[in-house]
C-alpha positions in Angstrom: -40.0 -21.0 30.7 -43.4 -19.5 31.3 -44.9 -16.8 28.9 -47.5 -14.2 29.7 -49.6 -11.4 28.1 -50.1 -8.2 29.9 -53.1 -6.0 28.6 -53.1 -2.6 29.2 -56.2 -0.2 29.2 -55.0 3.6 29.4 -57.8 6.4 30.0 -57.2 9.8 30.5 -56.3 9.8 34.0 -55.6 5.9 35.0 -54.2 3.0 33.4 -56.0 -0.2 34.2 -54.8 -3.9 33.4 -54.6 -7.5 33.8 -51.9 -10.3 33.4 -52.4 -13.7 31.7 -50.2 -16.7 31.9 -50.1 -18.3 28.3 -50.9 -22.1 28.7 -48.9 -24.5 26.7 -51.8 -26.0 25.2 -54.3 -23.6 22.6 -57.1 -25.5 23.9 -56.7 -24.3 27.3 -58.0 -21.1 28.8 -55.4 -17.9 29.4 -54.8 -18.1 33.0 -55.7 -14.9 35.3 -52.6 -13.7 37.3 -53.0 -10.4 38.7 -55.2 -7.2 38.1 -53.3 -3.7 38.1 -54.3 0.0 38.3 -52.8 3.3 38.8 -55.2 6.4 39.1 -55.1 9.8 39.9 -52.8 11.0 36.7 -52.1 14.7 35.9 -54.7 15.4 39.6 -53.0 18.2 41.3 -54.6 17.3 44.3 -54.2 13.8 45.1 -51.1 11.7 44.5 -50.6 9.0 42.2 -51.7 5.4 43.6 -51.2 1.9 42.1 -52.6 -1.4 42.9 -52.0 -4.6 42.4 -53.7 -7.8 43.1 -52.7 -11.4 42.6 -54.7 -14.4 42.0 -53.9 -17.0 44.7 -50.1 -17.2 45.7 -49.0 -15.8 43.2 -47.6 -12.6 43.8 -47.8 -10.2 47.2 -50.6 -8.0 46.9 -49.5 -4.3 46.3 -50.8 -1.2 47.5 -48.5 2.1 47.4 -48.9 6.0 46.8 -46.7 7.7 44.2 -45.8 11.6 43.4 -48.8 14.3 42.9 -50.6 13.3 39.5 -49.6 16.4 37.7 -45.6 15.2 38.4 -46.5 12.2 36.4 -46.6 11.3 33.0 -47.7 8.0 31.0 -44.2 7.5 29.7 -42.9 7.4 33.5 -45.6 5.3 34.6 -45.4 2.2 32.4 -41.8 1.5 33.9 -42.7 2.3 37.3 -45.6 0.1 36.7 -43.7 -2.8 35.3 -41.3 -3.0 38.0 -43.6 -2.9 40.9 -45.4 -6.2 38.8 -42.2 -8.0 38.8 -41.2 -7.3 42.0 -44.2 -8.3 44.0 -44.6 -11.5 41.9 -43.3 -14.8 43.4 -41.7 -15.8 40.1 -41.8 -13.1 37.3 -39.2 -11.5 34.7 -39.6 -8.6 32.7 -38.6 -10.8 29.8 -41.2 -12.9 30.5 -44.0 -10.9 29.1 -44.1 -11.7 25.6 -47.2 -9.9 24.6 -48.9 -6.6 25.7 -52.1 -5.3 24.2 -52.9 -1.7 24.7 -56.8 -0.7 24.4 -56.2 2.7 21.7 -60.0 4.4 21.6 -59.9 5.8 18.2 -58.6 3.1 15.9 -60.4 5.4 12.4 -61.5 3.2 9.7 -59.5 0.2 10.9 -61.3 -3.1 10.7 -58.8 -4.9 12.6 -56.1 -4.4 15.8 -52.0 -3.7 14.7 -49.2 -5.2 16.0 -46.3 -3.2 16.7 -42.7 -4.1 17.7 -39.7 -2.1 18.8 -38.2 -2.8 14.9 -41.6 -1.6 13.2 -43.2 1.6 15.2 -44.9 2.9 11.7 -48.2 2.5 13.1 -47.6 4.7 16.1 -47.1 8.0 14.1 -50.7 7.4 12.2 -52.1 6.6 15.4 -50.9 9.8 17.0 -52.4 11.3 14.2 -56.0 10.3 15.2 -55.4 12.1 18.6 -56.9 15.1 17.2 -60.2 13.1 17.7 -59.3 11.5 20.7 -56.9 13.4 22.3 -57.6 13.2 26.3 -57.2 9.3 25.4 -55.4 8.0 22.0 -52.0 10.3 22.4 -51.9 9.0 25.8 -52.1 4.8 25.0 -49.5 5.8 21.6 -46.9 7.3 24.6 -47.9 4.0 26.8 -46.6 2.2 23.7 -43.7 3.7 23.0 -42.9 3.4 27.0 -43.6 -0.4 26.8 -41.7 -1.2 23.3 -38.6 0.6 25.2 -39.3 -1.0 28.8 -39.6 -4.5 27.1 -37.8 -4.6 23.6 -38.6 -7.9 23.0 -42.1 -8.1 23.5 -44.8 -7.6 20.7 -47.5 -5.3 21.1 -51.1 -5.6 19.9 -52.9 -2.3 19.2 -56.7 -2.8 19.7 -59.8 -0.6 18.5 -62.5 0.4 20.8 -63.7 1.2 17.4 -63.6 -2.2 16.1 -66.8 -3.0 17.5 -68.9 -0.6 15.8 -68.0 -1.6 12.5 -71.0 -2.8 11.5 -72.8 0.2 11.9 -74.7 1.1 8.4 -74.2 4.0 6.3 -77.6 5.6 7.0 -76.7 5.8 11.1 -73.0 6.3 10.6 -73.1 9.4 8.0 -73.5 13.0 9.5 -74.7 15.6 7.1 -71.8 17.7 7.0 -70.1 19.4 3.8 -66.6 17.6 2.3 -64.2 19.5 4.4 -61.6 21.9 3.2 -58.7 20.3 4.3 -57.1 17.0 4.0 -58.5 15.0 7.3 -57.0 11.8 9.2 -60.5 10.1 8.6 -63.8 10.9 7.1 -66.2 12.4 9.4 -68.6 10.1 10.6 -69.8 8.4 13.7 -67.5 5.8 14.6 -68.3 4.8 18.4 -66.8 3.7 21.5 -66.6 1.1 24.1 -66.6 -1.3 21.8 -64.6 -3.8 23.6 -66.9 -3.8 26.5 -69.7 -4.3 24.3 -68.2 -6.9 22.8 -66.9 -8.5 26.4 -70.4 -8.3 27.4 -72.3 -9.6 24.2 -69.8 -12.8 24.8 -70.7 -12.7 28.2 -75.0 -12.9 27.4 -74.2 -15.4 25.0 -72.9 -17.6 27.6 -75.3 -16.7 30.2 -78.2 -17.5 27.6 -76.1 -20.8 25.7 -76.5 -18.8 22.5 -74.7 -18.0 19.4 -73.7 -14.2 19.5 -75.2 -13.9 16.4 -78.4 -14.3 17.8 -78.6 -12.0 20.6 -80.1 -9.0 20.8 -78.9 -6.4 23.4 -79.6 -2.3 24.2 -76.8 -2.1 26.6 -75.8 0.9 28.8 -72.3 1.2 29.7 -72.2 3.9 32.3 -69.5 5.1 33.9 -67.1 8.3 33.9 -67.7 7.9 30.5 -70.9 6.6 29.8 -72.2 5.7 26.0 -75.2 3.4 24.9 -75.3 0.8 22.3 -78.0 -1.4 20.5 -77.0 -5.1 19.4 -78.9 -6.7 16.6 -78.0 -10.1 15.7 -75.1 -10.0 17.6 -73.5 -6.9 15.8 -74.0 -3.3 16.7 -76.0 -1.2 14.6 -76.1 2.0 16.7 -74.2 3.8 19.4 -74.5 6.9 21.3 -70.8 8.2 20.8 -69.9 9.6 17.5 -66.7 10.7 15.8 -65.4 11.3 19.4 -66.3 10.2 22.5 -68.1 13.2 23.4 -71.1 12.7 21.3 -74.2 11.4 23.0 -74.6 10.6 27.0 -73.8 12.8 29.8 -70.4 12.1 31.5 -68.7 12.6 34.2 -67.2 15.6 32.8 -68.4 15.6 29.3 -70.9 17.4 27.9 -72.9 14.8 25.7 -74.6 15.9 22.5 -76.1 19.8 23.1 -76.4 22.3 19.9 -73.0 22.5 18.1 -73.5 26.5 18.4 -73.4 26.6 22.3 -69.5 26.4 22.6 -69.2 29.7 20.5 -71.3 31.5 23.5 -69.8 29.5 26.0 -66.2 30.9 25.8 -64.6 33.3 23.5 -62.1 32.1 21.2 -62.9 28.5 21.4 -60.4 27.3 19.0 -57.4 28.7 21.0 -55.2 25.9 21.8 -54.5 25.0 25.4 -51.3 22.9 27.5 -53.2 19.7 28.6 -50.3 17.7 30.5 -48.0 17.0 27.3 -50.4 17.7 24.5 -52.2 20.9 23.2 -56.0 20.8 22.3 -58.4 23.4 22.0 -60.2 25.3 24.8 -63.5 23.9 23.2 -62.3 20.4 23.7 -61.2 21.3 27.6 -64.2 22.8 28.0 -66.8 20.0 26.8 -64.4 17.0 27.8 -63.2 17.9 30.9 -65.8 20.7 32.6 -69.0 19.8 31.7 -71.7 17.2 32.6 -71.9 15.4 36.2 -68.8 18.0 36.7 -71.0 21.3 36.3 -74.4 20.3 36.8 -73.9 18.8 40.6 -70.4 20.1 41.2 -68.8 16.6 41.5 -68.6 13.4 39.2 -69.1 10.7 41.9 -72.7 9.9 41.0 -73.0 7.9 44.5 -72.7 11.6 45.5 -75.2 12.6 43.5 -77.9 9.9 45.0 -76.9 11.1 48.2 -77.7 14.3 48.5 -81.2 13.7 46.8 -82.1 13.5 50.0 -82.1 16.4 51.6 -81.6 15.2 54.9 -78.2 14.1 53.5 -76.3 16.3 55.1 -75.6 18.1 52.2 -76.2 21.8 51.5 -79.9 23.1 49.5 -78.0 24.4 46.9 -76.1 20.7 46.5 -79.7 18.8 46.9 -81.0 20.8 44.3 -77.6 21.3 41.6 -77.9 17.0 42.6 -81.7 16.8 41.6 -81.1 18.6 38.3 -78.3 16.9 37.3 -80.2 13.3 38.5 -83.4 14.3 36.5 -80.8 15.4 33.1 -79.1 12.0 33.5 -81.8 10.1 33.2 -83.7 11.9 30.5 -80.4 11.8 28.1 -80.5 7.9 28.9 -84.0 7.3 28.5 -84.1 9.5 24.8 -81.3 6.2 23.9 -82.5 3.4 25.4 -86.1 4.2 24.2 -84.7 4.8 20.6 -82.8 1.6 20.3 -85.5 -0.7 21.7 -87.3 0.7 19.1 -85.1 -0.1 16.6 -85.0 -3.6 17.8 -88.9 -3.8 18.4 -89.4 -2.8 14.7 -87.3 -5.4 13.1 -86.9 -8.5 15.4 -89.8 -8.0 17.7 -90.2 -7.8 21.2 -90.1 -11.9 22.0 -86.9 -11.7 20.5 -85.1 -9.1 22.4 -82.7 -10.4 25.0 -83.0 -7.7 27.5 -81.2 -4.2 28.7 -78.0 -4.7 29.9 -76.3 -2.1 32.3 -72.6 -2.0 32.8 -69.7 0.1 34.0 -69.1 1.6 37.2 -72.4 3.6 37.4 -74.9 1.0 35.7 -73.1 -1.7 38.0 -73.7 -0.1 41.3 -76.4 2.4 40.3 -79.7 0.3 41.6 -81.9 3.2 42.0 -80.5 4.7 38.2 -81.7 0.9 36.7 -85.2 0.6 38.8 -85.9 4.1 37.3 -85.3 3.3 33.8 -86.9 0.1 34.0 -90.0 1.3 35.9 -90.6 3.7 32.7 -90.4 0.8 30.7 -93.2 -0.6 32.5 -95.6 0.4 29.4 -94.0 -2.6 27.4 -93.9 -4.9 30.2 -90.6 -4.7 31.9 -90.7 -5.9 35.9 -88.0 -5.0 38.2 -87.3 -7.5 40.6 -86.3 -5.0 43.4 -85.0 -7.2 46.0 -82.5 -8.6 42.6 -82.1 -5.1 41.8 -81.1 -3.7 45.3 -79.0 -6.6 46.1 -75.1 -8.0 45.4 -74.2 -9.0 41.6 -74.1 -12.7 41.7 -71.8 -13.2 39.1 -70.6 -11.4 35.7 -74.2 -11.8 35.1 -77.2 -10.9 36.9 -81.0 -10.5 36.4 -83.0 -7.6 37.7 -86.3 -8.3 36.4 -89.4 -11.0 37.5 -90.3 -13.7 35.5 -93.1 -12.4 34.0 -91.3 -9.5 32.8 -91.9 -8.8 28.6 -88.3 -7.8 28.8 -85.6 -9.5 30.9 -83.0 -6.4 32.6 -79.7 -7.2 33.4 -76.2 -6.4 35.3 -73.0 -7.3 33.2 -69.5 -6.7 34.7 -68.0 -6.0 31.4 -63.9 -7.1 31.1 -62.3 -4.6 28.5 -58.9 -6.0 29.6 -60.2 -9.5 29.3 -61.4 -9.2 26.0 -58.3 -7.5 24.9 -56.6 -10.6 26.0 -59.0 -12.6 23.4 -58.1 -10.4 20.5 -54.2 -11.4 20.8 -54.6 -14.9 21.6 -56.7 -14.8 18.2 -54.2 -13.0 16.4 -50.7 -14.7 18.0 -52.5 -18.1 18.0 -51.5 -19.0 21.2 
């Protein structure tokens, strides 16, 4: 009987994943099945849709429209998910899924991912415990656990870290100058990073692209998207990262507010510290605020950054107050990602050199489709010898990798479709051995 691993990447409004048929043999690859989604959770406006696509013959491709999102709740949707799989596959049981990894963003000071059955939840109560510093994601993933541990009770589950990746980081980078607090805390308060299973999706992927050892690449890579972080790879580890103790440290997001003085919340709203109903979880308005109403969100009144390059034309169609609320926000973008992207090359140019650095990598929704955001950024590299190769630049990805610079560029740029899910995959296979 066949076995398969589902891996399941839960954000604050979707759930993303990707089914894997286990081969019989550990030397051969997992086998791609199908790739799921379901967005539009806790909207008001627009219903709930899921998607699913199959690989071949596999399955009947799936496209349907749910309740409003704000009728819906993660617990509901990992059922509802799991039967629409097994009922558009050609040949596919519920019992058949013997593995499902869920992507949790704030893993603390865990080194490695935790497996979970329906006999031994333990895990799942610390877990929910961290949500305080994630809350729009990790209390969301632990209920996506729970729902899937009930759903399939004789599955395993495989928590992993998006923490994990940042590890590495040194003291001196990781350490905030805070005061010991005055309460016992979940964690210490630190930088811990994000994203990391992207980054580390994507430093596998440059190492095959280049046929070198990971430990020998050197990376600044940009993963932009609704949430959009930075992160620079020495020797194959990371060693900085734009995201700190929560996710909202560092870039501008879709709707987050990215690093600004710690002070401007307390002027921004009264009573920051009142809690606040956010679908089934109370956070602070502070976190509401900064999370969910700031960046793309307030400077250009929308997060769709394709948008946000359209109406810098003015002949857009769009209104003079959107051209210019669009410039602003534009010209802020790209400042917060320059101040990074400059920093960390610097970091790399000062210990490794510049013949040894392996190129800027841009990823996620924005950085793969964003051609004019990467000419920009590159073109104000030019000082150390970056060339974009604009036709490359403006044209399709031709792969999971692609180059966007000339030959003769000092520093090589690049397009990387990262594979969270994928990667996720990896991590069990390592740990189950299968």
């Amino acid at each position: 009987m066949a076995s398969y691993l589902l891996a399941i990447n839960c954000g604050s409004s979707s759930i993303k994943g990707k089914l894997f048929g286990i081969p019989k043999s550990t030397s051969e690859p997992l086998d791609s099945q199908a790739s799921l989604e379901v967005v539009n959770i806790g909207s008001k406006d627009e219903k709930v849709k899921i998607k699913i696509t199959w690989e071949g013959d596999r399955g009947e491709n799936l496209t349907e429209e749910g309740k409003s999102g704000d009728e819906v709740d993660y617990e509901s949707l990992i059922p509802f998910l799991l039967d629409h799989l097994t009922s558009s596959a050609v040949n596919l049981k519920k019992e058949d899924i013997k593995y499902v990894t869920h992507r949790i963003v704030h893993g603390g000071a865990h080194t490695k991912g935790i497996i979970v059955t329906k006999e031994h939840e333990e895990a799942l109560e610390e877990m929910d415990k961290l949500s305080e510093f994630a809350p729009l994601h990790n209390h969301h993933a632990v209920v996506a656990v729970r729902s899937c541990l009930n759903a399939l009770p004789q599955h395993t589950s495989l928590m992993v870290f998006d923490t994990l990746f940042h590890a590495s980081i040194p003291e001196e980078v990781y350490t905030y100058a805070l005061p010991p607090p005055d309460r016992e805390l979940a964690m210490p308060l630190r930088k811990y990073g994000f994203h990391g299973l992207s980054y580390a999706s994507i430093l596998q992927s440059m190492s095959q692209h280049l046929n070198k050892e990971a430990k020998d690449i050197n990376l600044v890579v940009a993963h932009l998207g609704s949430g959009a972080s930075a992160c620079c790879i020495r020797n194959g580890e990371s060693v900085d990262t734009t995201m700190g103790l929560t996710p909202l440290e560092g870039l501008i997001g879709g709707t987050r507010s990215g690093t600004i003085d710690p002070t401007a919340i307390f002027h921004l709203t009264a009573n920051p510290a009142e809690g606040v109903d956010f679908k089934d979880y109370t956070v602070s308005k502070a976190e509401i605020l900064l999370n969910k109403k700031s960046g793309l969100s307030a400077l250009a009144g929308t997060t769709n950054f394709g948008t946000i390059i359209s109406r810098l034309s003015y002949t857009s169609g769009c209104t003079k107050e959107e051209h210019d609320r669009a410039v602003l926000a534009y010209k802020v973008y790209l400042d917060r990602l320059m101040n990074y992207i400059s920093q960390y090359l610097f970091k790399l140019l000062s210990t490794v050199g510049i013949e040894n650095i392996d190129g800027i990598v841009f990823s996620g929704g924005i950085g793969e489709k964003g051609s004019k955001l990467r000419e920009d950024v590159l073109e104000r590299l030019q000082w150390l010898g970056v060339e974009v190769d604009k036709e490359r630049n403006d044209g399709k990805n031709t792969g999971r990798v692609t180059e966007i610079t000339t030959r003769e560029s000092k520093i090589r740029g690049w397009v990387v479709e990262t594979d969270e899910e994928g990667w996720s995959a990896k991590l069990a296979r390592d740990e189950f051995g299968f």
